[in-house]
Every structure is written in structure tokens, then in C-alpha cells.
C-alpha positions in Angstrom: -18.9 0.7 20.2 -16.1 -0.6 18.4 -15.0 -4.1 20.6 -11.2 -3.6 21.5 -8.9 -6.0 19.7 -4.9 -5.7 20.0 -3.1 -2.6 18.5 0.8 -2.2 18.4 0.6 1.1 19.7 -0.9 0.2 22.9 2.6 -0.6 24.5 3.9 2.3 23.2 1.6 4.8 24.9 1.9 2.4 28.3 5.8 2.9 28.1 5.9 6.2 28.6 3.5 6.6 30.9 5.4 3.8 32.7 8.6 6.2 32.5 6.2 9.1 33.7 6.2 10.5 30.6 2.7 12.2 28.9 1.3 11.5 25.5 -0.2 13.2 22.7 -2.2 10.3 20.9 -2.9 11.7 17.0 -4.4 10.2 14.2 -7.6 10.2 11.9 -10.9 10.2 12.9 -12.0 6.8 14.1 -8.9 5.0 13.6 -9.9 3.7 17.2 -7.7 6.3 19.7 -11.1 6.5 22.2 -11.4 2.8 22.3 -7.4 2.3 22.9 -8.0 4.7 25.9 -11.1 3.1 27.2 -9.3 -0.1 26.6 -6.0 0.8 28.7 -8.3 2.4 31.5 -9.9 -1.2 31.8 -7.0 -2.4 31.6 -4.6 -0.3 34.2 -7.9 1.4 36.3 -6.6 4.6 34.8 -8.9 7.5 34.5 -11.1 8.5 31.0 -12.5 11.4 30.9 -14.0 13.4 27.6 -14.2 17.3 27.1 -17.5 16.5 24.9 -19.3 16.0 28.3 -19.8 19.4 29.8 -19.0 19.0 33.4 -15.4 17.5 32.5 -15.4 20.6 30.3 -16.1 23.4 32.9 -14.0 21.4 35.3 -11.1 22.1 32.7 -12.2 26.1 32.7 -10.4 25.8 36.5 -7.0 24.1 35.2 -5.7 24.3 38.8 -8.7 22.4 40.0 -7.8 19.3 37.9 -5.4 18.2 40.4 -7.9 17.8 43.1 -10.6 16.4 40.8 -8.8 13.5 38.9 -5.6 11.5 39.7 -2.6 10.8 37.1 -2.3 9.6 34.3 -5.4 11.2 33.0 -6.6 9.7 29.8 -8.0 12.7 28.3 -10.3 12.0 24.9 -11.8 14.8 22.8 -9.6 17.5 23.8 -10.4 19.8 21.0 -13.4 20.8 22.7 -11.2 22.8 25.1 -9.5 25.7 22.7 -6.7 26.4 25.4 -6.1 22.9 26.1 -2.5 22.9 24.9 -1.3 25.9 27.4 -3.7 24.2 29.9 -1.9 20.8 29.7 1.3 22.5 29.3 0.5 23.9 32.9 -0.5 20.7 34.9 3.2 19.3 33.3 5.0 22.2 34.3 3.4 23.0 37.7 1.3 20.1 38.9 4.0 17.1 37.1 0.8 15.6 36.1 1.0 12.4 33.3 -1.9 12.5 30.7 -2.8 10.6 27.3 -4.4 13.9 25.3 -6.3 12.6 22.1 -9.1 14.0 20.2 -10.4 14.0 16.6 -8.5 13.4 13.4 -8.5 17.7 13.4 -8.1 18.5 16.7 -3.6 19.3 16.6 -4.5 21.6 13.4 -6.5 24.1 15.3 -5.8 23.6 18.7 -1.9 22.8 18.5 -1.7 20.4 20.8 1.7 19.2 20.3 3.3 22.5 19.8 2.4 23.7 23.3 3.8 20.3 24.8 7.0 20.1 23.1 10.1 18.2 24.7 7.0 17.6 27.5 4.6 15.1 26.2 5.4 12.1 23.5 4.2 12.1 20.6 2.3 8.8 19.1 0.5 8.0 16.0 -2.3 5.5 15.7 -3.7 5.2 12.2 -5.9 3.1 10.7 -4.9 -0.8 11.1 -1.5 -1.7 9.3 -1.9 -5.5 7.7 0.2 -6.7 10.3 -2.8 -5.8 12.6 -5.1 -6.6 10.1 -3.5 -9.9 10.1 -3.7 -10.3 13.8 -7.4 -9.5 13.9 -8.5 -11.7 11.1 -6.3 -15.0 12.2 -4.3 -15.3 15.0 -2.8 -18.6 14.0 -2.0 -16.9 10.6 -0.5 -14.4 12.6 2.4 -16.5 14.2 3.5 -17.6 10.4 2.8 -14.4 9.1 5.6 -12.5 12.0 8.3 -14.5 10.8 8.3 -13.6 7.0 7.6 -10.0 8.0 10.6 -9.6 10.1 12.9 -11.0 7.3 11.6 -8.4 5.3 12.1 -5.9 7.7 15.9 -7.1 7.8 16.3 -6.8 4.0 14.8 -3.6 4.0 17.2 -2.5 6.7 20.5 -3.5 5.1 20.4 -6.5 6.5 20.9 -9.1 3.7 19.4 -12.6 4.5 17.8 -15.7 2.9 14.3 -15.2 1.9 11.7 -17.1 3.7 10.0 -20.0 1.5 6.2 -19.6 3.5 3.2 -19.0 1.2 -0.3 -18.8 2.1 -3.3 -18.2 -0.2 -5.3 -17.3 2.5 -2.6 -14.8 3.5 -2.8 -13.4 0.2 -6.6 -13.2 0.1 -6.5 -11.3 3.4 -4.2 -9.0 2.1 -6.7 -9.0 -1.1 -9.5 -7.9 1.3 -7.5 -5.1 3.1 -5.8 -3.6 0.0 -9.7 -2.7 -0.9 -11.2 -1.7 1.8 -8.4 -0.5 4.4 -8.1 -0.9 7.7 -10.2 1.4 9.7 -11.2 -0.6 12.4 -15.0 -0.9 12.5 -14.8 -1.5 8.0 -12.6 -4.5 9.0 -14.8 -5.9 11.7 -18.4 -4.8 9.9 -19.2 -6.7 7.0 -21.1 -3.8 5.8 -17.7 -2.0 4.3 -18.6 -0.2 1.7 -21.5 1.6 3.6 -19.3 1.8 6.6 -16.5 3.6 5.1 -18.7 5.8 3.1 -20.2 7.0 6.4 -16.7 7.4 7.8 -15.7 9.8 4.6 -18.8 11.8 5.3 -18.2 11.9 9.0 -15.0 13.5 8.6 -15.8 16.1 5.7 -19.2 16.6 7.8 -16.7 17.3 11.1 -13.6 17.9 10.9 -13.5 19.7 7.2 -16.3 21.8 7.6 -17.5 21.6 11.3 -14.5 22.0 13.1 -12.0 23.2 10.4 -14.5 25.6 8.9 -13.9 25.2 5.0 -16.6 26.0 3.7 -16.7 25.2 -0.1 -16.4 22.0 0.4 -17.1 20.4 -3.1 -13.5 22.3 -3.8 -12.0 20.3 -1.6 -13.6 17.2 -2.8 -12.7 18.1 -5.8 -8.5 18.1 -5.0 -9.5 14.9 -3.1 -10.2 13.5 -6.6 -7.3 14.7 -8.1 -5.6 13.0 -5.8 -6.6 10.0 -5.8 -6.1 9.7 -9.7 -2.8 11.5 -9.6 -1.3 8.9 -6.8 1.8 7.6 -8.4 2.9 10.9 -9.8 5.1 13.8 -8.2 2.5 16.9 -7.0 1.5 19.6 -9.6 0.4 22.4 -7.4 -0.7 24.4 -10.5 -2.6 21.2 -12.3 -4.2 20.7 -8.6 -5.3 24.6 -8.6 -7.1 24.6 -11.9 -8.1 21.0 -11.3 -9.9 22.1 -7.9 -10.9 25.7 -9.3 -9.0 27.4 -6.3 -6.2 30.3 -5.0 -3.1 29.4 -4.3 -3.3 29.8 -0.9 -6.4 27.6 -0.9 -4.6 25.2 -2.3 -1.8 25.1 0.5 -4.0 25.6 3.2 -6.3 22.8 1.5 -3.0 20.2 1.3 -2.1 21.4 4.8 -5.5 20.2 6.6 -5.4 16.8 4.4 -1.4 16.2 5.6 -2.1 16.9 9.4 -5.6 15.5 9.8 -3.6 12.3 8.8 -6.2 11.5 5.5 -2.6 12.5 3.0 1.5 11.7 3.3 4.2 13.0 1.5 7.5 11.3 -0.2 9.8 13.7 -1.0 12.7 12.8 -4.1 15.3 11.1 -3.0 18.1 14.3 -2.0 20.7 12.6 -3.9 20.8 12.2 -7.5 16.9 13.2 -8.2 16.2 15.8 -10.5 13.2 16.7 -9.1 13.8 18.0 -6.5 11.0 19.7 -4.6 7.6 17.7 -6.1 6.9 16.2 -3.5 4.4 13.1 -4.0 0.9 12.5 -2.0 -0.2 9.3 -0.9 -2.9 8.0 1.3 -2.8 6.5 5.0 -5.7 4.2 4.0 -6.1 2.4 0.8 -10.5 2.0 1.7 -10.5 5.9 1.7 -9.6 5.7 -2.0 -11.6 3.7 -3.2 -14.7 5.4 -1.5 -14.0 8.2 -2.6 -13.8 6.8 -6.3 -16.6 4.3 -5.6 -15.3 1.6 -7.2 -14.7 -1.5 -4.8 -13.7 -4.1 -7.5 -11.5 -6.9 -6.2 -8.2 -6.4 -7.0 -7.5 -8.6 -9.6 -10.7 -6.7 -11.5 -9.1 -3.4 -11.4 -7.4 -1.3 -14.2 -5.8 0.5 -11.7 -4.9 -2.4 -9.2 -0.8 -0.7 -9.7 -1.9 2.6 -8.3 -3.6 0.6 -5.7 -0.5 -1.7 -4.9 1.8 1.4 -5.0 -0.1 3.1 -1.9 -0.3 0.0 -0.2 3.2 -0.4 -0.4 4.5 3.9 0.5 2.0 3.8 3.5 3.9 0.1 5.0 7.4 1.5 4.0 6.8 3.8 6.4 7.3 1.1 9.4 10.9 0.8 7.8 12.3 4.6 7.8 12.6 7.1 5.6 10.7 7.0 2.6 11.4 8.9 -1.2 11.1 8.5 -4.4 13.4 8.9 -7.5 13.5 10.4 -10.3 16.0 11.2 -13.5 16.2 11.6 -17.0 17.9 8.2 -16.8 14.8 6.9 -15.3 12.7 6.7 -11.8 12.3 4.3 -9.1 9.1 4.2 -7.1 10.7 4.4 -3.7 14.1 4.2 -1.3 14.3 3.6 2.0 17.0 3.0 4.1 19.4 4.0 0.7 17.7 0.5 -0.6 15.8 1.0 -4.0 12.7 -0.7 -3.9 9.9 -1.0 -7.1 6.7 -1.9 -7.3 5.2 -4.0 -10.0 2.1 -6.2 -10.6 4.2 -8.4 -12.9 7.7 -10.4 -11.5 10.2 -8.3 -13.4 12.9 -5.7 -12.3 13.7 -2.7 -14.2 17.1 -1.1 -15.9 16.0 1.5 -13.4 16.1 -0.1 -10.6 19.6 -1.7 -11.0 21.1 1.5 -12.3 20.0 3.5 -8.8 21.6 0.5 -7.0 24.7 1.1 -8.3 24.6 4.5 -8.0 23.6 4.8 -4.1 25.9 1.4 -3.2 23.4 -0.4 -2.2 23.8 -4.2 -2.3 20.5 -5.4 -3.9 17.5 -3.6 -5.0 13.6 -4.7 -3.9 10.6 -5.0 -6.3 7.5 -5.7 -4.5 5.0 -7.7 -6.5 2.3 -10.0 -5.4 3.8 -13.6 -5.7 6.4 -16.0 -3.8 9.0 -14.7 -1.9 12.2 -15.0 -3.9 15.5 -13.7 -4.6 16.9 -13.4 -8.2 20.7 -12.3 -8.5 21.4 -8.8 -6.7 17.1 -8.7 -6.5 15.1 -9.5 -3.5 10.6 -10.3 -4.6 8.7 -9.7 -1.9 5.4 -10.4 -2.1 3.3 -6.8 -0.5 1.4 -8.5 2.4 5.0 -9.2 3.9 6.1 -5.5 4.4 
């Protein structure tokens, strides 16, 4: 088992159960939802229980027994095993006012629904695979203190909050961040130091499980292949017709295809920025975890080796602009911008230059300065902040 080290999330989930308040916990497989709930029953003397153990299973076949059996909050792992368990919980709220955590595999709110049965009843919480901020805290805690402050000025910047760049550097910040822009952050890749072979089997485990097992695609290779187009079409809007022929699929493959990737938490979308785009409905697809790329390519050059160490940066950078709000892209005839978030225009480059792009969308939207993220010193450079990636 995976040996529990600090997540973010954890207070998140004990807040509202605190305020007597359920939780669904969702996220990809092994991103490390069992051993957060093991973790917090150590921790509080809460109960775990798992639906894969067949007595807790049959227990749940008499959903008005529950009560008597187990005392709230219930910390309840692999609940896809139960196909009613989202009317079933929905019951123990309704009737019994019992508090649970729900969790299961990366697949288990597609088929099950979960969340749809329990909503305005249960929160809602994501835990994905380590954000460098955690990855940071794992690796060095002493790093970690330093590390806080810069991160927080940049959340201020990229909140409207306009401030004085912080002067910090550290190279073995940057090589940390070197490591996990590679080979992710799932948490047993970032503690084994077997990674590649570790999230190999990961990939397999969940096309083995939740693609085919529990999801029941069953040309598989397909959906390998859109995986692939994917991954090499990163930094570009969505082309469902490209992605058909690419794949060899319907239509309606395709959708129901991008639909398990999005909600099984492997893919994210961008969508152009409403104002000003002309694009307006390609979305782009991005993904949670920049290991899962690069096992799927099978190419785990450093960074600095890579011919596509932008496409690399660019995920890197969508899936941590998600901490800060609302994420889209942009795109014109005048030009494009790689993302905007909180109506700031931020780019991302491997060199230390901003664009005519770039300064023409911040103009256009108001926005005080524009952001380029490239790795390097934190700076600021007339109405431009550069903020080196691992900061975000």
C-alpha cells in the first residue's frame, strides 16, 4: 500500500463532514482516494468499509440495515460495486440523515451516477493526481515553506491582484519541477523509483478496468488510438471529424469515446474565450497528468531533450491554471493566446519573450498586464509579469 503523505484535499473532505455534510470523493484511478480514507479513518476513528468485500456488499442489499450495522460518517470505498448505490445513499441522507465519504474507481460516477442521485445532498470533491504544490511537499518539506510564498504571489497576479514579483530561485526547485513535468504525479510514480514501469502498469490498469472491464468498450485499440491523437494534437482546438478518421470510428463512438475520457478524469476541456474568439465551439483537450502522456507515447526524455518539451509545458501549465478559476483559450484572425483566466491573458513559451498577441488581447479584455509562463526567473517586464511554471 501506498504510505499516506499530506494531500490538500484532506481538509476539504473533513470540513464538511465537520458541518454534517456528505461527500462524493471522484477522481482517477489510483490517484490515492482509498488511502485518503484509510488515512482519515486512522486519523478521526471513522469507519472504512469497501463494497469489493462481499459481506459489506450484501449488507448494502438491506439499505435500511446500514443504520444498525455501521455508525456515521461512513467512509465508503469502491462503491461501484453496488449498481443502486446512488438511490441507496440518497436514502440513508433523506431518511436515516446519515454522513458518508462515497468514493470508488476513476469510472465508477459514469456508470453508476453517483453524484446525480446526491445532488444539493452530498459535496462534491476532486482528488487528482498530485499538483506540484504537493509534489513539492512530498519531495522537500523545507523547500516547501520557500516554495508557498512565491506560489501565493502568483496566485495574486493571477487573480487581479497586481504585486511585486518575488526574487526566490531555486535549481533544485526547478529540477523537481523537471522530474514531475515527466513523469506526473500519481502518487505511487512519485514515491517508486521504478516510474516508468509504474505508470505503464497504471495505464494498463485502467484500460484493463475501467475502459473495458467496467465501462465495457470493447474495441479498445480504437480507443487507444484517439488516446494517441490526443496526445499529439494537445495544443490545438478539437477536430471531431480529424479524431473520427484518425481513430477509425462513428460519430457517436467518438462522443461517447470523449465522454468516458472527460469523466473518468484521464481528459479536460478549455473552451475559447466567449468574448472576442472566433472559434467558438472547438473546444481543446488537455490532460490531468503530464506522466500519462508520456506513457502513452513512451518517450520519457528529460525535458530539456524533448522536441516537444512546449506541448509538454503547455499541459503542465492548463492542468495548474485550473487552481486559479476559469480557464479558456483564444483565438482570432488577429492572432491566439494559449489561455485566460480570471479575464488575465496568460502565454506559454519555452523562450522569455511575449507576443503581439498577447498584448493586443490585453488591451482588448482591460486587463492590466498579461502573463507568459516560461521556465526562468521570476520577473516583470513593463505591463508583463514571467513566471517561471513550477510557481503556478
Amino acid at each position: 500500500m501506498v504510505k499516506y503523505l499530506p494531500r490538500l484535499k484532506e481538509g476539504e473532505v473533513e470540513g464538511w463532514l465537520e458541518k454534517g455534510k456528505s461527500v462524493v470523493l471522484v477522481g482517477p484511478r489510483q490517484a490515492g482516494k482509498t488511502t485518503l480514507l484509510k488515512h482519515l479513518s486512522e486519523k478521526h476513528g471513522w469507519e472504512y468499509i469497501t463494497l469489493d468485500v462481499p459481506r459489506y456488499l450484501e449488507e448494502f442489499s438491506r439499505i435500511e440495515d446500514i443504520p444498525k450495522l455501521h455508525r456515521p460518517p461512513l467512509l465508503l470505498d469502491e462503491a461501484q460495486y453496488d449498481p443502486d448505490i446512488g438511490r441507496k445513499l440518497k436514502y440513508l441522507h433523506d431518511v436515516e440523515g446519515f454522513t458518508f465519504v462515497a468514493s470508488g474507481s476513476g469510472s465508477f460516477d459514469v456508470k453508476v451516477k453517483v453524484s446525480g442521485e446526491l445532488v444539493g445532498r452530498a459535496a462534491r470533491v476532486e482528488l487528482l493526481p498530485l499538483s506540484f504544490e504537493e509534489f513539492v511537499l512530498w519531495k522537500d518539506k523545507k523547500l516547501y515553506e520557500v516554495y508557498k510564498e512565491c506560489k501565493d504571489a502568483v496566485f495574486s497576479i493571477l487573480k487581479g491582484r497586481e504585486g511585486d514579483p518575488p526574487v526566490e530561485y531555486s535549481s533544485r526547485l526547478e529540477e523537481l519541477w523537471k522530474e514531475y513535468v515527466i513523469y506526473g504525479g500519481y502518487p505511487e510514480v512519485v514515491l517508486s523509483p521504478e516510474k516508468e514501469e509504474i505508470l505503464a502498469q497504471v495505464f494498463k490498469t485502467y484500460i484493463d478496468r475501467d475502459v473495458v472491464g467496467f465501462l465495457g468498450v470493447r474495441e479498445y485499440w480504437k480507443f487507444m488510438r484517439l488516446l494517441r491523437y490526443l496526445v499529439n494534437t494537445l495544443t490545438t482546438p478539437f477536430k471531431k471529424s480529424t479524431a473520427q478518421n484518425y481513430a477509425e470510428i462513428s460519430f457517436k463512438t467518438l462522443e461517447s469515446y470523449v465522454s468516458i475520457l472527460l469523466r473518468t478524469f484521464v481528459v479536460f476541456e478549455v473552451p475559447p474565450f466567449p468574448t472576442f474568439s472566433s472559434v467558438k465551439k472547438m473546444t481543446k483537450l488537455y490532460l490531468y497528468d503530464n506522466g500519462l502522456i508520456n506513457a502513452i507515447t513512451g518517450d520519457f526524455r528529460p525535458f530539456d531533450q524533448r522536441e516537444d518539451s512546449a506541448r509538454l509545458l503547455e499541459n503542465y501549465v492548463a492542468r495548474h491554471l485550473l487552481e486559479h478559476g476559469r480557464v479558456y483559450y483564444y483565438r482570432s484572425k488577429a492572432g491566439e493566446v494559449d489561455f485566460v483566466v480570471n479575464g488575465i491573458p496568460v502565454e506559454v513559451k519555452v523562450g522569455d519573450r511575449s507576443s503581439r498577441s498577447l498584448l493586443a488581447l490585453k488591451k482588448k479584455i482591460g486587463s492590466r498586464y498579461g502573463v507568459v509562463v516560461r521556465p526562468g526567473r521570476f520577473k516583470k517586464k513593463g505591463e508583463v509579469y514571467f513566471v517561471p511554471p513550477w510557481f503556478l
